[in-house]
N, C-alpha and C positions, 0 to 999 in steps of 0.2 A: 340373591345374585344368581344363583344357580338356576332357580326357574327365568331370570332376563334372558343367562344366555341360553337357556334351550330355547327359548320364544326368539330373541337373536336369532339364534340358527335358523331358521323356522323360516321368517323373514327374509332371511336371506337368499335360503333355497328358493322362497317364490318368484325373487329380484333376478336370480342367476338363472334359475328356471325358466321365466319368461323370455329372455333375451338371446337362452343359448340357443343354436340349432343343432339338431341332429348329423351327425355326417353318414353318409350313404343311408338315409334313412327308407326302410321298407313299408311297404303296406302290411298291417299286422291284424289279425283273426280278432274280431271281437274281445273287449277286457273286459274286466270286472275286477271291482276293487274285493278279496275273498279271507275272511281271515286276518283285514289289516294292511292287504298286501296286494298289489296290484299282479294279475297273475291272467293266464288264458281258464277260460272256466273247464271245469272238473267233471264237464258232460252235458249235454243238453237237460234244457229246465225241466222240471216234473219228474227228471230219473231219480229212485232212490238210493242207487250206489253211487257214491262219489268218485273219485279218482284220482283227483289231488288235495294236499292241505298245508296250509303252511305255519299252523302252530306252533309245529313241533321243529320247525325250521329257521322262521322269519323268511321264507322264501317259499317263492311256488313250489311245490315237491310233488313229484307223484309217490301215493302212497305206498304203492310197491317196491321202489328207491327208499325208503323210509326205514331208516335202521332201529327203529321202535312201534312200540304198540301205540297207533291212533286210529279211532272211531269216528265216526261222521254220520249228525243227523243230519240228513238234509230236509227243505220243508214240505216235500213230498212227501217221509215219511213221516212226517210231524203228521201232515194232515188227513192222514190215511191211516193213520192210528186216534184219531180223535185225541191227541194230547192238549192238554189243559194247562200246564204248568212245565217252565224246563228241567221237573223233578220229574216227571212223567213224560220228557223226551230221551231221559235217559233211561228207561226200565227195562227194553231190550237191547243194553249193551253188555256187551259181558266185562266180568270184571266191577260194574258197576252196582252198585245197591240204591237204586232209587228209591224215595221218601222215606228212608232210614228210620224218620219218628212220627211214620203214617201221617195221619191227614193233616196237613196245616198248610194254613191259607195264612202265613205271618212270611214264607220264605219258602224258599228251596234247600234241603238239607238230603246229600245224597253224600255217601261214602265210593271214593274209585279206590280199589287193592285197598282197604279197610281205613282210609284214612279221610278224613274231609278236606275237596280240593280247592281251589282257592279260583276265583272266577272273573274272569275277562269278557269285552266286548271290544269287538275290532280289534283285538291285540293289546286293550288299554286294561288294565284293572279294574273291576267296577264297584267291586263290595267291599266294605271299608266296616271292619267290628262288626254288630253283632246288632239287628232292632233298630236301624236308625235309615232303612232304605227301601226303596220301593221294589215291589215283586217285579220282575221282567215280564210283561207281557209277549205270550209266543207267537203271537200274531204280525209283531214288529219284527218276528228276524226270518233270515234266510236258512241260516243251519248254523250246528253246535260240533264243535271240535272236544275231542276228550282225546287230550295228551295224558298219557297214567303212566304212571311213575315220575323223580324228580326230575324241576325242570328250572335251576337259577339261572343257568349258562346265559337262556336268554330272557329270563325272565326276573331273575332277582326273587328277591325272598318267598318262600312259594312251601307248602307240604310236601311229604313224601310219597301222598296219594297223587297229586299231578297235577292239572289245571284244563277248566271248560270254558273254550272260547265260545260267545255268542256274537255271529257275523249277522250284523246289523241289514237290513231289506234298502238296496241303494239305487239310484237313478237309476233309469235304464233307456238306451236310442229307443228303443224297439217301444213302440206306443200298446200300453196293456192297462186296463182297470177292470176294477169286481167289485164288487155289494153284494154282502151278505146277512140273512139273518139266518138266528138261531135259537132252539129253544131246547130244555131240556127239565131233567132231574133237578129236583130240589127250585122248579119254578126261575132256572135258570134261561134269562131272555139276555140275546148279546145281538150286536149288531156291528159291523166292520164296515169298512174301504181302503181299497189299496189300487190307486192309479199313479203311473208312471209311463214318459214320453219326452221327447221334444219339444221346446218351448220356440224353436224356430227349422226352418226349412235346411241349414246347412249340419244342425246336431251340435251345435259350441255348446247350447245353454240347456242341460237336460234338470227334470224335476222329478220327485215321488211324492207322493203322499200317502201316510198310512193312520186312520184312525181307527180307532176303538171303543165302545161301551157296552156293559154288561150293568146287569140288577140281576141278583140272584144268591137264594139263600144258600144255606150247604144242610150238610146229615147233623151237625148238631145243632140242637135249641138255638133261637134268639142271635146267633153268628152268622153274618155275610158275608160275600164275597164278590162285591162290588169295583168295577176298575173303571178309569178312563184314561184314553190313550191318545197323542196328538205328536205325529211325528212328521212334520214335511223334512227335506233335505233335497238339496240342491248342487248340481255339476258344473263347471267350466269348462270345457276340454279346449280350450284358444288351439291345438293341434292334438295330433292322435300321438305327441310325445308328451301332454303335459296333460293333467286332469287335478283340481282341485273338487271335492265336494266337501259341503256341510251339512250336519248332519244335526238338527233338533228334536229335543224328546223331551214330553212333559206330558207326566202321568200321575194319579192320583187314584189310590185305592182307599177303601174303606169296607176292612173286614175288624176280626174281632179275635176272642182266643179260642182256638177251634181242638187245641189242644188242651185238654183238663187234666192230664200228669197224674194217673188215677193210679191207686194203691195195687199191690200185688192182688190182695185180696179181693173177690170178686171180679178179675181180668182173670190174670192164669191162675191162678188159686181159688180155691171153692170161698166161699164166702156165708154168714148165717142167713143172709134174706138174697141168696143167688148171685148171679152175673150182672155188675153193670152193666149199663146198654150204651151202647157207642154216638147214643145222641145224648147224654145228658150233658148239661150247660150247669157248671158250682160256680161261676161268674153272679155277677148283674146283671141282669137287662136294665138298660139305660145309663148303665156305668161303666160298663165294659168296653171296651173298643181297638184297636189297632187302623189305626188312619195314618198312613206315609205319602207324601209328596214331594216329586221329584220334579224340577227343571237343568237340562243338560244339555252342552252343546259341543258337537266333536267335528275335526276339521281332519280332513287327510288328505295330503299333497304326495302325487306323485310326478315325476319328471323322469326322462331317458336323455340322457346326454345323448349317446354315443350307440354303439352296438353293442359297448363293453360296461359303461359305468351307468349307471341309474342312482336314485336317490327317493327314498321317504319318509315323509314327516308327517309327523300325526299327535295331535293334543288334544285334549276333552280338560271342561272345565264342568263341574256337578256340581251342585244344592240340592241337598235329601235331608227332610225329614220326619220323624217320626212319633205320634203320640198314643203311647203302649197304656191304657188302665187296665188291671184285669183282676181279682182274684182268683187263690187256684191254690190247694190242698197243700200243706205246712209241710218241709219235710225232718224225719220219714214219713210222705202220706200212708197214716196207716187209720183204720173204721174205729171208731170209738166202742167201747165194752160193750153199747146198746144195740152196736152193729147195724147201726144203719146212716147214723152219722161219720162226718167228716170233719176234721177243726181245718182253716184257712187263713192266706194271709192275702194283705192286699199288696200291690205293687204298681208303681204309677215312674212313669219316665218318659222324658219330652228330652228325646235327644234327637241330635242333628250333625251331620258332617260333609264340610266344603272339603273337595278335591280338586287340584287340577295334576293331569298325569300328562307326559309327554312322550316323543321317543323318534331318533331323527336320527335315520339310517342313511347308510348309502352299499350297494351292492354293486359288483362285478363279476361278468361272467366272462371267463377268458382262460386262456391256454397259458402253457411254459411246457414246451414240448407235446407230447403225446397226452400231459394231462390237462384234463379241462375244469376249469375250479367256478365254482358258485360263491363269494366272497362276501358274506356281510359284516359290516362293521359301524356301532355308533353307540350313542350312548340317549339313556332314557332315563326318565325323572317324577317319582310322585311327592307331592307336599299335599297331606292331608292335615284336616283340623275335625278332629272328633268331641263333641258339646254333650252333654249331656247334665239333665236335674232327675234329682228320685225321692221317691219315699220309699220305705218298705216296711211293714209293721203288721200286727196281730188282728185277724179279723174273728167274727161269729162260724161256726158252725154251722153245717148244709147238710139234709138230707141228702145223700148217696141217690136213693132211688124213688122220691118224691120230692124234689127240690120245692122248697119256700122262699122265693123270693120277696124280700124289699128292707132286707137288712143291711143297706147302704154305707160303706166304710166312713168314717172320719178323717179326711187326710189333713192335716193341723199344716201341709206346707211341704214345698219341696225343697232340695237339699240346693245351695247358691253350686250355679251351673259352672261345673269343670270342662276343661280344656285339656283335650288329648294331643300335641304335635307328632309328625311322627314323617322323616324324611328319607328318601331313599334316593341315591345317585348310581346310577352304573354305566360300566363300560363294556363294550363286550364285541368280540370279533368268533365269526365261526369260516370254515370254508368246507364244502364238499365239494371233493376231487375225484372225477371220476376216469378211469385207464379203462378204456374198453369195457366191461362190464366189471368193472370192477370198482367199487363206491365205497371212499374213505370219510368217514367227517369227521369233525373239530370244532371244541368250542373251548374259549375262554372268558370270563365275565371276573371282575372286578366289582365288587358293592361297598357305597359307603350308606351304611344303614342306621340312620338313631330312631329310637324306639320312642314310644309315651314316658319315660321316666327320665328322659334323656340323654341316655348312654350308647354310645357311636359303638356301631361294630363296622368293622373292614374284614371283607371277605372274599375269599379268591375260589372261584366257581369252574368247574370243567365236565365236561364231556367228548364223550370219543364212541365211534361207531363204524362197523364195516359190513358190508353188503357186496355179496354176490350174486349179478343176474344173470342164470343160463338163459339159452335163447328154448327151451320149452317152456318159460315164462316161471319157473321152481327161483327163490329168491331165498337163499340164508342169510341169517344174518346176526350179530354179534352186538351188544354196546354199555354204555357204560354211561351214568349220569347222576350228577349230585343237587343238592339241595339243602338251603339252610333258612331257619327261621329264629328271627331276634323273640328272646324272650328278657317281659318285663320284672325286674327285681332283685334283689339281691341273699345274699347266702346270712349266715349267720356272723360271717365276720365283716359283713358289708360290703363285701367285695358284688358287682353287679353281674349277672349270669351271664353267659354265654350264649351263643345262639345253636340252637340246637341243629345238628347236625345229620343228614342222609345221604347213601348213594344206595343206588342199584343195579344189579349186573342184569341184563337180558340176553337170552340167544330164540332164536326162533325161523320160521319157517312161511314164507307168504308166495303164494300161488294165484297168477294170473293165466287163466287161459291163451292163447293167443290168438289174438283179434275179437275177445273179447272184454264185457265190465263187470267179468266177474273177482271177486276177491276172496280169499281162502289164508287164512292166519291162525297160523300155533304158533303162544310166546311158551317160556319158560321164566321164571324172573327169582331174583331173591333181592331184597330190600332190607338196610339196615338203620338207623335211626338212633344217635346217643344225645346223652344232655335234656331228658324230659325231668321234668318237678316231680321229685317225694317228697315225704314227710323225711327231715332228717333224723338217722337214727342215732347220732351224737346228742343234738340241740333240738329238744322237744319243740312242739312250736315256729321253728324253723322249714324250711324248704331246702334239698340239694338236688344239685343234678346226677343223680344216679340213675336214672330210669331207663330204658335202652328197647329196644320195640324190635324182633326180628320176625319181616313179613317174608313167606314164600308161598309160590304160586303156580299154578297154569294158566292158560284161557283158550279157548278154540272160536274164533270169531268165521263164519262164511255169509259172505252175500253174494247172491245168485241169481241168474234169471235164467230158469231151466229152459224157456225156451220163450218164442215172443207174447208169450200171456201171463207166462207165470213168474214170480221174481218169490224167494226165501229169502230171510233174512234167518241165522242160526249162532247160537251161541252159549259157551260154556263155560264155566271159570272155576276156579278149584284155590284154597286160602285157607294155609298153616301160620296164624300169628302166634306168638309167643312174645309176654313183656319180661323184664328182669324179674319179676316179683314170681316168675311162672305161670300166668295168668296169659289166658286169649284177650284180643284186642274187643273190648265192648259193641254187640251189634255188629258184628261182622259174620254174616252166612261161612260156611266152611263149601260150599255149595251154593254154585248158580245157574241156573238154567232158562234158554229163552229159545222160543221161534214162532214167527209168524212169515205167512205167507199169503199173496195177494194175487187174486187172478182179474184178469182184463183180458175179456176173450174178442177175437173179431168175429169176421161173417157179420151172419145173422143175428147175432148176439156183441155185435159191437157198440159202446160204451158202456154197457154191466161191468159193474165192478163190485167186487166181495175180497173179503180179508179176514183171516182168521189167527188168532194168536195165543200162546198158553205162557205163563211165566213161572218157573218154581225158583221160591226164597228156599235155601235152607235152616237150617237150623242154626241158632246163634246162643251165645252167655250173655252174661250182664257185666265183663271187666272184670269179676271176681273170681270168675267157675263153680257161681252158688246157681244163681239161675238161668234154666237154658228155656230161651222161647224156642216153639218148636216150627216144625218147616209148613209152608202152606203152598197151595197151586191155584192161581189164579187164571183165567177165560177172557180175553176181549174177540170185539167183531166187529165187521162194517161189511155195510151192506148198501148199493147206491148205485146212481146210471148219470153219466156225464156226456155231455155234447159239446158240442162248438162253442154255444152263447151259454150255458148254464149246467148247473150242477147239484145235485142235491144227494147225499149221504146220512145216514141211518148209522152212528156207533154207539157203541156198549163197551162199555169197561168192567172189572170186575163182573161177567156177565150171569155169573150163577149167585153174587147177591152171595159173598161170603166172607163170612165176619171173623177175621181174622188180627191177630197183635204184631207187630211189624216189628217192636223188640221189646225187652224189658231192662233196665237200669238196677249196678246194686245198690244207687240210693233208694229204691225204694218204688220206684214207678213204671207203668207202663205205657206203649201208645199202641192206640186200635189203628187198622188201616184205612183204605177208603172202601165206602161199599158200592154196589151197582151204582152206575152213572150212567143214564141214555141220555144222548144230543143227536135231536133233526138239524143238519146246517143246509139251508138254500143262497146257493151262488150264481148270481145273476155277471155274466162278461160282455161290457159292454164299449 
């Protein structure tokens, strides 16, 4: 009933929509749907600072107005960093720890302020559990929001690390297409298109299309990383106050497990016959595999009443899934006495999960004296169904550092396939009010939340935030924000848990030049977190919530463009965890460091283009404070000359080819990172 009446609504906005007219309606500056959110764009296209976001809002915000810390990849610098994956679009932001468990081609696994955040497209949720969904191709989006810290107010059940919006590549008036190939590292051949324009002379009926394929291996044995991509979506604009688009995506990967979960011993630790090598494959060939496919389709309507009231609706409906075989070291993987074997088990799971998520706002922007309020208020909705069959059981032993393949597991049958439900309803109204420079906001969210085991939590969500903007462009600012996540199970007297609970306090400092796009950010933040699973120390055996996580922090974030050739990108972050047991938070750097910098010179040397960039991880524990992986520095480049009609770019990643461990775990294991990666991409505009 609940998802009728959000599709109700939905319906009905397009009925009222269509009918209504605007009163004293003006001509309005080019839109773009950005973030979920019908909003003026955040700068001319190919710039790499942004300017607005509306993540962290549900509304267009400029980021300097923005009484928290948010980052913004746009696909400018996606693509001038040669990024691969949206775990590799996030490695120069601060605060953030990209590919947390190094190389794998099964997901994106990235820590914001030490925590894993939870991931959206166009505003909508997208990842649902854990193995059962397709990798986002970063070729399909426009740019990636990182809200860090929590964020229920408007988003409902969510981590304390924050959430990464991925804004989908959408119709556009403005008639653009490209064809690209590309070739690289590890025999990687890809090939794209993305055209977008007018389907007729007056601009009502606008189109995009964006496809994608790759073939291509990776740095370990026998593992691919294979994708295909097929996204058209389509606009209505019946007036410059109403726009509906739809949005299709259907993708299909076929990689493998690129991840081998290798022992202390012989990673950080000496070992009797040396260092594993970061290409061995303790899987099968021909048994192994990770193949996910996705079919999904998202709709977002926007309308303007008035001058005052507006309205948006937005629902995706998904089919993802997922068939995981792999073997991979027993745990603790620890080298057998002979020291050069390994014992292994098999794992086999064919899971899948249908989602449909909705969310059907309406905003006002309007005065009550002196102040002028930004007002969102509505209510949003996901019913997901989580499927999944397994096996899991004992396999043969593998040579470490001569692999012998063709000892093919036995899997006698999969487990009859479970059914995950798991439902979320909210409410929620925010307003920022702004008195001359001076920026209050408010948020309220109500959730009714039942988990996989059944059990409804009702939760009441807020936030608060205040910003002062001098007119030399110097912005303080102050705020406050919670966060709660349902956990599934119950205690030892059967009572069912609670949902774990976070807020955090922020103050900090954001810096715009005046009349220009540059941006300059220092947060402060502390973060707290109670209600996480221990072993209970009454009832052996048992689980209780005792556990309690206190994150604190810095981050120094700058983007620049020193003057019209040169643009920096800089950034720093600094992270003191601490859990109740005493212990730092597992894989969490204490130390992050990032900058790169891109020149495009004119004259004589106009379209040359070069980019240079250095990253340091630091040093991190394994969750216990027994083992510390220690800190690396990594080198990327680009190198390239673009024109009018075409373009062709030369990047490296990891560019000195350094073999590094991204972290180590105290169950027992570690993961390597990625090694040197060159890609030639040639872009034909036509």
């Amino acid at each position: 009933m609940k998802v009728r009446l959000v599709a109700a609504a939905g319906a009905a906005a397009l009925v009222l929509g269509s009918g209504a007219q605007a009163q004293d309606s003006t001509v309005l500056e080019r839109l773009v749907v950005e973030g979920g959110e019908t909003q003026e764009t955040g700068g001319p296209k190919g710039e790499t600072i942004a300017q607005e976001s509306s993540s962290a809002t549900k509304t267009g915000t400029p980021i300097i107005e923005t009484p928290r810390s948010v980052s913004v990849v746009t696909e400018q610098r996606i693509a001038d960093q040669g990024m691969q994956s949206v775990q590799d679009a996030l490695m120069y932001t601060p605060g953030v720890f990209g590919a947390t468990f190094g190389y794998d081609t099964r997901g994106d696994w990235s820590y914001v302020r030490g925590v894993s955040p939870v991931q959206y497209r166009d505003g909508l949720q997208e990842i649902f559990g854990f193995y059962n969904n397709v990798r986002p191709h970063p070729y399909a989006l426009e740019r990636v929001d990182i809200v860090k810290g929590p964020s229920s107010t408007l988003y409902g059940q969510s981590s304390i690390g924050g959430i990464v919006n991925l804004t989908s590549k959408m119709p556009e008036a403005e008639a653009s297409r490209e064809a690209f190939v590309e070739y690289g590292t590890h025999n990687r051949k890809q090939i794209g298109v993305d055209m977008t324009g007018a389907l007729d002379a007056n601009g009502e009926f606008l189109y995009r299309f964006v496809g994608a394929f790759r073939d291509s291996d990776t740095q370990v044995d026998f593992v691919d990383d294979n994708s295909y991509l097929f996204a058209p979506s389509f606009t209505w604009a019946p007036s410059e106050d109403t726009t509906l688009t739809v949005l299709f995506n259907a993708q299909r990967n076929g990689s493998g497990t690129s991840t081998q979960f290798l022992p202390w011993q012989g990673t950080i630790f000496p070992a009797p016959n040396g260092q594993i090598d970061d290409s061995v494959f303790l899987s099968e060939p021909g048994f192994d595999r990770y193949d996910t496919e996705q079919k999904a389709v998202t709709a977002i309507f926007d309308h303007r009443f008035n001058e005052v009231w507006s309205m948006s609706a937005r629902a995706r409906y998904s089919d993802s899934n997922a068939e995981y075989y792999t073997m991979y070291p027993s745990y603790p993987p620890t080298i057998n006495p002979d020291g050069r074997t390994i014992n292994r088990v098999v794992y086999v799971s064919e899971a899948d999960v249908e989602a449909f998520t909705g969310d059907v706002r309406f905003n006002a922007n309007t005065f009550t004296g002196a102040l002028e309020h930004k007002i969102a208020f509505g209510v949003d909705q996901q019913y997901v169904n989580l499927g999944n069959s397994s096996y899991y059981g004992a396999a043969s032993p593998i040579d470490l550092y001569e692999p012998v393949y063709g000892n093919l597991p036995v899997v006698p049958g999969l487990s009859p396939r479970s059914v995950t439900n798991t439902r979320q309803t909210g409410f929620y109204l925010s307003d920022q009010i702004r008195y001359d420079r001076l920026f209050v906001s408010g948020g309220l969210r109500y959730d009714i939340a039942r988990n996989g085991a059944g059990n409804t939590d009702n939760v009441l969500s807020k936030d608060v935030g205040l910003l002062y903007a001098f007119d030399n462009g110097i912005s303080p600012y102050v705020s406050y924000a919670e966060s709660f996540l349902p956990t599934v199970g119950t205690d030892a007297s059967g009572n069912p848990f609670r949902p774990r609970r976070g807020d955090q306090i922020e103050a900090g400092i954001k810096y715009q030049p005046v009349g220009s796009a540059s941006i300059f950010t220092a947060s402060v933040f502390q973060i707290e977190e109670n209600g996480r699973l221990v072993g209970d120390p009454v009832n052996p055996g048992f689980q209780a919530q005792l556990g309690d996580v206190t994150i604190k922090g810095f981050e120094l974030e700058a983007q620049t463009k020193i003057n019209e050739e040169f643009e920096l990108l800089a950034g720093y972050s600094y992270l003191d965890t601490k859990t109740s047991a005493g212990f730092r938070l597992a894989s969490t750097p204490t130390h992050l460091a990032s900058a790169w910098g891109t020149w495009r010179p004119g004259g004589d040397w106009e379209g040359f283009k070069a980019g240079a960039g250095v990253r340091y991880v630091g040093s991190s524990f394994d969750g216990a404070d027994n083992i510390k992986t220690p800190s690396y520095v990594l080198a990327d480049a680009m190198i390239g000359f673009e024109a009018e009609n075409w373009d062709v770019t030369l990047n490296a990643r990891n560019l000195f080819d350094k073999k590094h461990i991204t972290t180590c775990l105290a169950r027992g294991d570690c993961f390597y990172g990625e090694r040197r990666t060159v890609a030639l991409k040639l872009t034909s505009k036509f």
